[in-house]
PyMOL Python script that loads the backbone (N, CA, C, O; Angstrom):
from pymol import cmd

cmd.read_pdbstr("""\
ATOM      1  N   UNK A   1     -90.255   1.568  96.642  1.00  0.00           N
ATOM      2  CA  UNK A   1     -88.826   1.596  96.438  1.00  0.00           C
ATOM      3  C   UNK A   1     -88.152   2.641  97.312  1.00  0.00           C
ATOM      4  O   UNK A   1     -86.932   2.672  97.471  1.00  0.00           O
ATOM      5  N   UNK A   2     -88.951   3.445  97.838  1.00  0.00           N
ATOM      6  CA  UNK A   2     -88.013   4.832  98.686  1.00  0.00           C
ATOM      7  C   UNK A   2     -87.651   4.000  99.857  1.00  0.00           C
ATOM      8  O   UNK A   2     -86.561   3.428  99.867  1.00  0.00           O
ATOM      9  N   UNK A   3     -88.267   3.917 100.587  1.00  0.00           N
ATOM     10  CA  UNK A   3     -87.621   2.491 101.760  1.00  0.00           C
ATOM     11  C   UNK A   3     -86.979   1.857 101.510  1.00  0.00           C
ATOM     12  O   UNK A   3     -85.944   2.002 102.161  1.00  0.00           O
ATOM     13  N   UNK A   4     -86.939   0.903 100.667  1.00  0.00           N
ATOM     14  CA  UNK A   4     -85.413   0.067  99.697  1.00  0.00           C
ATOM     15  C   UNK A   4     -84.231   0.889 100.007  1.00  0.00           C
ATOM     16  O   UNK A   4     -83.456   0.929 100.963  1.00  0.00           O
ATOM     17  N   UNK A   5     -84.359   1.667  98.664  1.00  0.00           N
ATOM     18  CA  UNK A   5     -83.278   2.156  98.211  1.00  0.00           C
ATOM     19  C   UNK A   5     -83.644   3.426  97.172  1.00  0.00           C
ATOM     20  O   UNK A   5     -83.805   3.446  95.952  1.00  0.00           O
ATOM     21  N   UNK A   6     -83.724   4.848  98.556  1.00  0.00           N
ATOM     22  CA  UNK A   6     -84.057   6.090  97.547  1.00  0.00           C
ATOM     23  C   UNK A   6     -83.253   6.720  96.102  1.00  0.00           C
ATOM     24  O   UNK A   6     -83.602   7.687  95.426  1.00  0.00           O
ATOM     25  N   UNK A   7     -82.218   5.923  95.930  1.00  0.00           N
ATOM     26  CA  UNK A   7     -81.941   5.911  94.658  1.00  0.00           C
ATOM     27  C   UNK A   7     -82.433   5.294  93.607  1.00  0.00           C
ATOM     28  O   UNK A   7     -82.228   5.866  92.536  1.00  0.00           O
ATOM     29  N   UNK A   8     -82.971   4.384  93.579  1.00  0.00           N
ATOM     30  CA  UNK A   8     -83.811   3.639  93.126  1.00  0.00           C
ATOM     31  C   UNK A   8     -85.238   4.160  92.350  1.00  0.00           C
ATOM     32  O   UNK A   8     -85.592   3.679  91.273  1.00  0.00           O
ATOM     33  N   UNK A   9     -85.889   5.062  92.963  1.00  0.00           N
ATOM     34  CA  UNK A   9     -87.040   5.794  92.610  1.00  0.00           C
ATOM     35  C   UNK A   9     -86.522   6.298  91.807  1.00  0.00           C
ATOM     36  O   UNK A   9     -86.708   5.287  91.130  1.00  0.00           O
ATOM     37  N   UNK A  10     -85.854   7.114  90.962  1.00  0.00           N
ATOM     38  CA  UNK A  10     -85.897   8.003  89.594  1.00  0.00           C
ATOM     39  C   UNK A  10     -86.114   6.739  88.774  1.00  0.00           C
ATOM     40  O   UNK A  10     -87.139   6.485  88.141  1.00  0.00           O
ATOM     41  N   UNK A  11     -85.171   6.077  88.848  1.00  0.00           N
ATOM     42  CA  UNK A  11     -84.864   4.684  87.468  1.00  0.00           C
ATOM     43  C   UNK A  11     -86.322   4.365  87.370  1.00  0.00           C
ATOM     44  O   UNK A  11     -87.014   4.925  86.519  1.00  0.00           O
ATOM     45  N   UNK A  12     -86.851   3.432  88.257  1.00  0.00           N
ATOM     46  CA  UNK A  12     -88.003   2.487  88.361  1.00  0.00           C
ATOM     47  C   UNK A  12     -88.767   3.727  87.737  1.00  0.00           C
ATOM     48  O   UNK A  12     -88.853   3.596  86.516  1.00  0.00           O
ATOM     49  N   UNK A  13     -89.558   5.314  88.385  1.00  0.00           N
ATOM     50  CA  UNK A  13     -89.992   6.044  87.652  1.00  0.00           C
ATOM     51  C   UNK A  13     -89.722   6.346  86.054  1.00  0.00           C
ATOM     52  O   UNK A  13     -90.689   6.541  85.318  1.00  0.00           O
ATOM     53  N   UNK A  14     -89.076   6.362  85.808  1.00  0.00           N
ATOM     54  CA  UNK A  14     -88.906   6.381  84.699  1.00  0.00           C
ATOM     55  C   UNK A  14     -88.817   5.125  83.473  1.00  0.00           C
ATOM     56  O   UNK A  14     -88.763   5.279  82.252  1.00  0.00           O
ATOM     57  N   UNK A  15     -88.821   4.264  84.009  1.00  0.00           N
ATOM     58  CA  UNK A  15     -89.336   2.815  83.148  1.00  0.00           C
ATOM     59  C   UNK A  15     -90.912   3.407  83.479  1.00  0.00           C
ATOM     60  O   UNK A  15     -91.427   3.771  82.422  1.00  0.00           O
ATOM     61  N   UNK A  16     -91.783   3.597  84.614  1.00  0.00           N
ATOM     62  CA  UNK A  16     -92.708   3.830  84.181  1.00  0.00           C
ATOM     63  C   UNK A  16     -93.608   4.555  83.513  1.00  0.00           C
ATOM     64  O   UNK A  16     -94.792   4.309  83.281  1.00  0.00           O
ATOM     65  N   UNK A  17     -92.699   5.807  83.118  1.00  0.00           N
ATOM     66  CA  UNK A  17     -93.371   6.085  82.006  1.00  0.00           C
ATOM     67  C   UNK A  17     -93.046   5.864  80.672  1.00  0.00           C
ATOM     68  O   UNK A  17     -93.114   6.766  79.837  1.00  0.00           O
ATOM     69  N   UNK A  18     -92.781   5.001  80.476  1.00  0.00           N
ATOM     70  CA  UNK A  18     -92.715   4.216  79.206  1.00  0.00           C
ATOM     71  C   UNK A  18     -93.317   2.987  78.725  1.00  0.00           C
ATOM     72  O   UNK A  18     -92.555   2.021  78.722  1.00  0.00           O
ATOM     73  N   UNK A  19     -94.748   2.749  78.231  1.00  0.00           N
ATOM     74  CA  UNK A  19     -94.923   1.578  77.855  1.00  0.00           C
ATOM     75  C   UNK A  19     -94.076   0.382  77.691  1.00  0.00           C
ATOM     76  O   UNK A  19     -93.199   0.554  76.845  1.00  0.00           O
ATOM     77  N   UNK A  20     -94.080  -1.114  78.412  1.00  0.00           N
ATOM     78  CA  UNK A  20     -93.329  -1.878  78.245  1.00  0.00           C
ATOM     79  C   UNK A  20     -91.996  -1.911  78.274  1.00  0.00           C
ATOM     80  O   UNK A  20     -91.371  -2.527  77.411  1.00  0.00           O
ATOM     81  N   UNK A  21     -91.249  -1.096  79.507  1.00  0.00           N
ATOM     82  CA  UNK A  21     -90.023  -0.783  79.641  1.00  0.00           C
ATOM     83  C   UNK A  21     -89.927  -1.946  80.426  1.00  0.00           C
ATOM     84  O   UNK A  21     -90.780  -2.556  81.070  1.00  0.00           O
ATOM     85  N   UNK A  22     -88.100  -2.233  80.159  1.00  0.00           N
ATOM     86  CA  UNK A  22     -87.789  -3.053  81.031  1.00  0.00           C
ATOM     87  C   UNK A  22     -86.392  -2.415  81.355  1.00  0.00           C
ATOM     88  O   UNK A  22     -85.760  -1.738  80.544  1.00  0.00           O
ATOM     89  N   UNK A  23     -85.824  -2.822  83.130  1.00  0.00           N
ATOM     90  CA  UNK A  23     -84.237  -2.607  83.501  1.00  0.00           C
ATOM     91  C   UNK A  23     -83.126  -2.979  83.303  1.00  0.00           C
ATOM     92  O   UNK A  23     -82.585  -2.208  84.096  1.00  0.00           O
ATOM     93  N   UNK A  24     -82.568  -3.365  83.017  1.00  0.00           N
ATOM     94  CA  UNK A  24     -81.354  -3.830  83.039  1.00  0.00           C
ATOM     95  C   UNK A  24     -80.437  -3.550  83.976  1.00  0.00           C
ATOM     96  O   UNK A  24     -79.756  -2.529  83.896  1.00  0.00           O
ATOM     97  N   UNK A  25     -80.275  -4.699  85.287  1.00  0.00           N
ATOM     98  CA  UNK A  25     -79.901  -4.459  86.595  1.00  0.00           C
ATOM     99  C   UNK A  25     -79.267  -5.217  87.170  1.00  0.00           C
ATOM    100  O   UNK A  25     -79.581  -6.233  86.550  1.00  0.00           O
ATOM    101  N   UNK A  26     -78.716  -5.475  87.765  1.00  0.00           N
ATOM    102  CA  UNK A  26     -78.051  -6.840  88.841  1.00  0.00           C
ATOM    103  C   UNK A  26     -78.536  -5.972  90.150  1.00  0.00           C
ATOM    104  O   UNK A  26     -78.815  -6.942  90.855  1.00  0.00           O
ATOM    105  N   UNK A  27     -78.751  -5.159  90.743  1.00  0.00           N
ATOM    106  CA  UNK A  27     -79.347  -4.624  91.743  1.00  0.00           C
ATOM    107  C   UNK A  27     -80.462  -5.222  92.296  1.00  0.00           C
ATOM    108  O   UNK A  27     -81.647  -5.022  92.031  1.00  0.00           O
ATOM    109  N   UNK A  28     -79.854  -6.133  93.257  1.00  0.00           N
ATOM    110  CA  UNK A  28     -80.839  -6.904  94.068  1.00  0.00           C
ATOM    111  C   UNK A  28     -82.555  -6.138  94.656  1.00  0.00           C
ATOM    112  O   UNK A  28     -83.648  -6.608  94.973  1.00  0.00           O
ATOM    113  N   UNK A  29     -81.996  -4.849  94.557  1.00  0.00           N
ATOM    114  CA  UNK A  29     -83.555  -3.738  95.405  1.00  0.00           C
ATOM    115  C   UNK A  29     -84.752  -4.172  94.031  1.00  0.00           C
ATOM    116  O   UNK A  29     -85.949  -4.176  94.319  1.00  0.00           O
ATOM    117  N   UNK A  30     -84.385  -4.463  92.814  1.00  0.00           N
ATOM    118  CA  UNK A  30     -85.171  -4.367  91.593  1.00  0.00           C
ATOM    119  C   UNK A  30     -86.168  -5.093  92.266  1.00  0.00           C
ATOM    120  O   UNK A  30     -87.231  -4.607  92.652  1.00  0.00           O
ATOM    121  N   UNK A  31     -85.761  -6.444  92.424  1.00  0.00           N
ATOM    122  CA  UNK A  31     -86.628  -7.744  92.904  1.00  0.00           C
ATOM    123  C   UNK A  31     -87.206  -7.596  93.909  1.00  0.00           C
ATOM    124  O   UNK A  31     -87.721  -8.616  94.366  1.00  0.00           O
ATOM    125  N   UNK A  32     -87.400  -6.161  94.774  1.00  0.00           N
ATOM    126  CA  UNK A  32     -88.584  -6.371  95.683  1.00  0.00           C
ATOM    127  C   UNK A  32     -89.685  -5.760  94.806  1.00  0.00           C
ATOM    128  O   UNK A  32     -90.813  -6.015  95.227  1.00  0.00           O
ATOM    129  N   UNK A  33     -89.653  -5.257  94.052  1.00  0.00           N
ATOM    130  CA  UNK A  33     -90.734  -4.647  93.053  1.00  0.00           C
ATOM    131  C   UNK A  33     -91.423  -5.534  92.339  1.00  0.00           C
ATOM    132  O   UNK A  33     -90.945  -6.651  92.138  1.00  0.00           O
ATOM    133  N   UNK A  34     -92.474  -5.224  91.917  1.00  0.00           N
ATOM    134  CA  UNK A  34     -93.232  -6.506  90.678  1.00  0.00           C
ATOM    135  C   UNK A  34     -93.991  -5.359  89.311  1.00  0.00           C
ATOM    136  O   UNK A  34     -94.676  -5.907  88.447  1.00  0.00           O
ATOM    137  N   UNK A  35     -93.773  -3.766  89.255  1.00  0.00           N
ATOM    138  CA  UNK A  35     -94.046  -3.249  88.410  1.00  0.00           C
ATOM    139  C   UNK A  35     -93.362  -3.002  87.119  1.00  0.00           C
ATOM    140  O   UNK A  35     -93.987  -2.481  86.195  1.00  0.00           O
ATOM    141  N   UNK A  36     -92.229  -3.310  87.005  1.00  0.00           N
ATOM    142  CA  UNK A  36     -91.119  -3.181  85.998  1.00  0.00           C
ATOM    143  C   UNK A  36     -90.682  -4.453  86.056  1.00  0.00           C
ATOM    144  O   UNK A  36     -90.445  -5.090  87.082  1.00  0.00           O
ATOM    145  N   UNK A  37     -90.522  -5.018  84.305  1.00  0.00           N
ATOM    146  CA  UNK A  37     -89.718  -6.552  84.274  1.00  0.00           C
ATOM    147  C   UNK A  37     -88.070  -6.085  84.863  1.00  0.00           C
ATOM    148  O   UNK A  37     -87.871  -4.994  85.398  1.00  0.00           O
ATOM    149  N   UNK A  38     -87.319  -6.801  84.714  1.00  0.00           N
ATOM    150  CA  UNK A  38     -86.132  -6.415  85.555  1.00  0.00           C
ATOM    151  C   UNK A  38     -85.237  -7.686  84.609  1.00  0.00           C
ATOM    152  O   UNK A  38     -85.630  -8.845  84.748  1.00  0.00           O
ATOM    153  N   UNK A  39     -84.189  -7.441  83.780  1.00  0.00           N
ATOM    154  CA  UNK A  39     -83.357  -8.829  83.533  1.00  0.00           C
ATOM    155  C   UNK A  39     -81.944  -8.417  84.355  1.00  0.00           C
ATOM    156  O   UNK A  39     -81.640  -7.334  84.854  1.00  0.00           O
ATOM    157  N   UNK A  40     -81.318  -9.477  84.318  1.00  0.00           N
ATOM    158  CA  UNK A  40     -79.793  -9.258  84.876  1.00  0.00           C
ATOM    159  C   UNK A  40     -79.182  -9.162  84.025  1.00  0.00           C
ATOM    160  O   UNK A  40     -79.672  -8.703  82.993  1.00  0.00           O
ATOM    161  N   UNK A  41     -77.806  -9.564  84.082  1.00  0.00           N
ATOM    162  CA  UNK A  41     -76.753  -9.421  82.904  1.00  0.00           C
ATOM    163  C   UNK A  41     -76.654 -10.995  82.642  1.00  0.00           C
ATOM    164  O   UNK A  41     -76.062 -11.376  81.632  1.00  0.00           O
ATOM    165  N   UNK A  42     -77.140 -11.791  83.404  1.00  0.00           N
ATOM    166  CA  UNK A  42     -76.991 -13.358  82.918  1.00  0.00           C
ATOM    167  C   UNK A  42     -78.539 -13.773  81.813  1.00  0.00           C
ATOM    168  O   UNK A  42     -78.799 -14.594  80.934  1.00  0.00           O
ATOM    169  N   UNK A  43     -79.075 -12.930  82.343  1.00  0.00           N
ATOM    170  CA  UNK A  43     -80.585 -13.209  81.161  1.00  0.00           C
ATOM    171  C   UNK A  43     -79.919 -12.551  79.830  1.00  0.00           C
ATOM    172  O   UNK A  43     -80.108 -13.255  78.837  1.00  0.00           O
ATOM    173  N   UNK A  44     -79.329 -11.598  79.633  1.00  0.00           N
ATOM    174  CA  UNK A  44     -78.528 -10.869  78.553  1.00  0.00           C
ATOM    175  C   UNK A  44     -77.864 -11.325  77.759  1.00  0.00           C
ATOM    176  O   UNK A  44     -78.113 -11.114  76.572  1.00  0.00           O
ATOM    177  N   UNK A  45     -76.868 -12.052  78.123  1.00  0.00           N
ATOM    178  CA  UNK A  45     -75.659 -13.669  77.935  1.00  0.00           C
ATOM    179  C   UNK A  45     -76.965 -14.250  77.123  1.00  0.00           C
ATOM    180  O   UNK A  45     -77.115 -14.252  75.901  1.00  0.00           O
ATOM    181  N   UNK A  46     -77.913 -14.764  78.169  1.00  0.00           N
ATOM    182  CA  UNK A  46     -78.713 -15.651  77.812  1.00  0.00           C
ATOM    183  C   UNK A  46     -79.584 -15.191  76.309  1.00  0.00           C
ATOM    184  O   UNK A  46     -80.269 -15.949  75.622  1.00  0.00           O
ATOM    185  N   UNK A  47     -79.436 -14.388  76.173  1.00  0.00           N
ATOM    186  CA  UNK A  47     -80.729 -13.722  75.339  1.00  0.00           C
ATOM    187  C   UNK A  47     -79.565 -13.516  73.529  1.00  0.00           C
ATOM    188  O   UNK A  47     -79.846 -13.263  72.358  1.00  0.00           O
ATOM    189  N   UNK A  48     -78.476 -13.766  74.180  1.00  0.00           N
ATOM    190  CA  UNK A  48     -77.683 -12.919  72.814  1.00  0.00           C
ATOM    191  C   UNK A  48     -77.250 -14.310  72.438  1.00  0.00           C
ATOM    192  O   UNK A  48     -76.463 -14.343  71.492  1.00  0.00           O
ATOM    193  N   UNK A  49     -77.589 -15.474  72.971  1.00  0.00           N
ATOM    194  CA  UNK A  49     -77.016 -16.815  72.127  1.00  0.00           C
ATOM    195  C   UNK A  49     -77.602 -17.089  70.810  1.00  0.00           C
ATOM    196  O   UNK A  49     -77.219 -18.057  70.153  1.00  0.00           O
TER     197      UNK A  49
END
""", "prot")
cmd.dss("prot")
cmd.show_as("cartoon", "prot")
cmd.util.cbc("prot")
cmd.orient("prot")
Protein backbone atom coordinates (compact mmCIF):
# COMPACT_ATOMS: atom_id res chain seq x y z
CA UNK A 1 0.00 0.00 0.00
CA UNK A 2 2.97 2.67 0.48
CA UNK A 3 3.35 2.82 -3.38
CA UNK A 4 -0.49 3.15 -3.80
CA UNK A 5 -1.23 5.51 -1.55
CA UNK A 6 1.06 6.34 1.70
CA UNK A 7 -1.92 7.34 3.42
CA UNK A 8 -3.34 4.35 3.20
CA UNK A 9 -0.82 2.34 5.42
CA UNK A 10 -1.98 3.48 8.97
CA UNK A 11 -5.82 2.40 8.13
CA UNK A 12 -5.03 -1.02 6.35
CA UNK A 13 -2.40 -1.41 9.52
CA UNK A 14 -4.61 -1.10 11.76
CA UNK A 15 -7.52 -3.40 10.50
CA UNK A 16 -4.61 -5.61 10.84
CA UNK A 17 -4.33 -5.79 14.03
CA UNK A 18 -7.55 -6.76 14.70
CA UNK A 19 -8.91 -10.15 14.14
CA UNK A 20 -11.50 -10.14 11.32
CA UNK A 21 -11.56 -6.45 10.67
CA UNK A 22 -13.12 -5.12 7.86
CA UNK A 23 -13.00 -1.21 5.96
CA UNK A 24 -15.43 0.64 5.13
CA UNK A 25 -14.24 2.56 1.96
CA UNK A 26 -15.12 3.74 -1.50
CA UNK A 27 -11.32 4.32 -1.94
CA UNK A 28 -10.47 2.66 -5.00
CA UNK A 29 -6.40 2.01 -3.50
CA UNK A 30 -8.43 -0.65 -0.98
CA UNK A 31 -8.89 -3.01 -4.06
CA UNK A 32 -5.35 -3.39 -4.90
CA UNK A 33 -4.95 -5.20 -1.58
CA UNK A 34 -6.36 -8.78 -0.83
CA UNK A 35 -5.47 -8.69 3.12
CA UNK A 36 -8.40 -6.76 4.57
CA UNK A 37 -12.19 -7.43 3.36
CA UNK A 38 -13.04 -3.94 2.11
CA UNK A 39 -17.12 -3.09 1.60
CA UNK A 40 -18.25 0.16 -0.08
CA UNK A 41 -21.09 2.20 0.88
CA UNK A 42 -23.31 0.32 -1.78
CA UNK A 43 -22.59 -3.19 0.01
CA UNK A 44 -23.86 -1.09 3.25
CA UNK A 45 -27.32 0.04 1.46
CA UNK A 46 -27.10 -3.48 0.56
CA UNK A 47 -26.54 -5.05 3.89
CA UNK A 48 -29.16 -2.73 5.91
CA UNK A 49 -32.25 -4.00 3.68
Amino acid sequence: MEQIDPEDVTIIAAALSQDNSVIWSDDAHFDQQKKVFILKTKDMLYLSQ
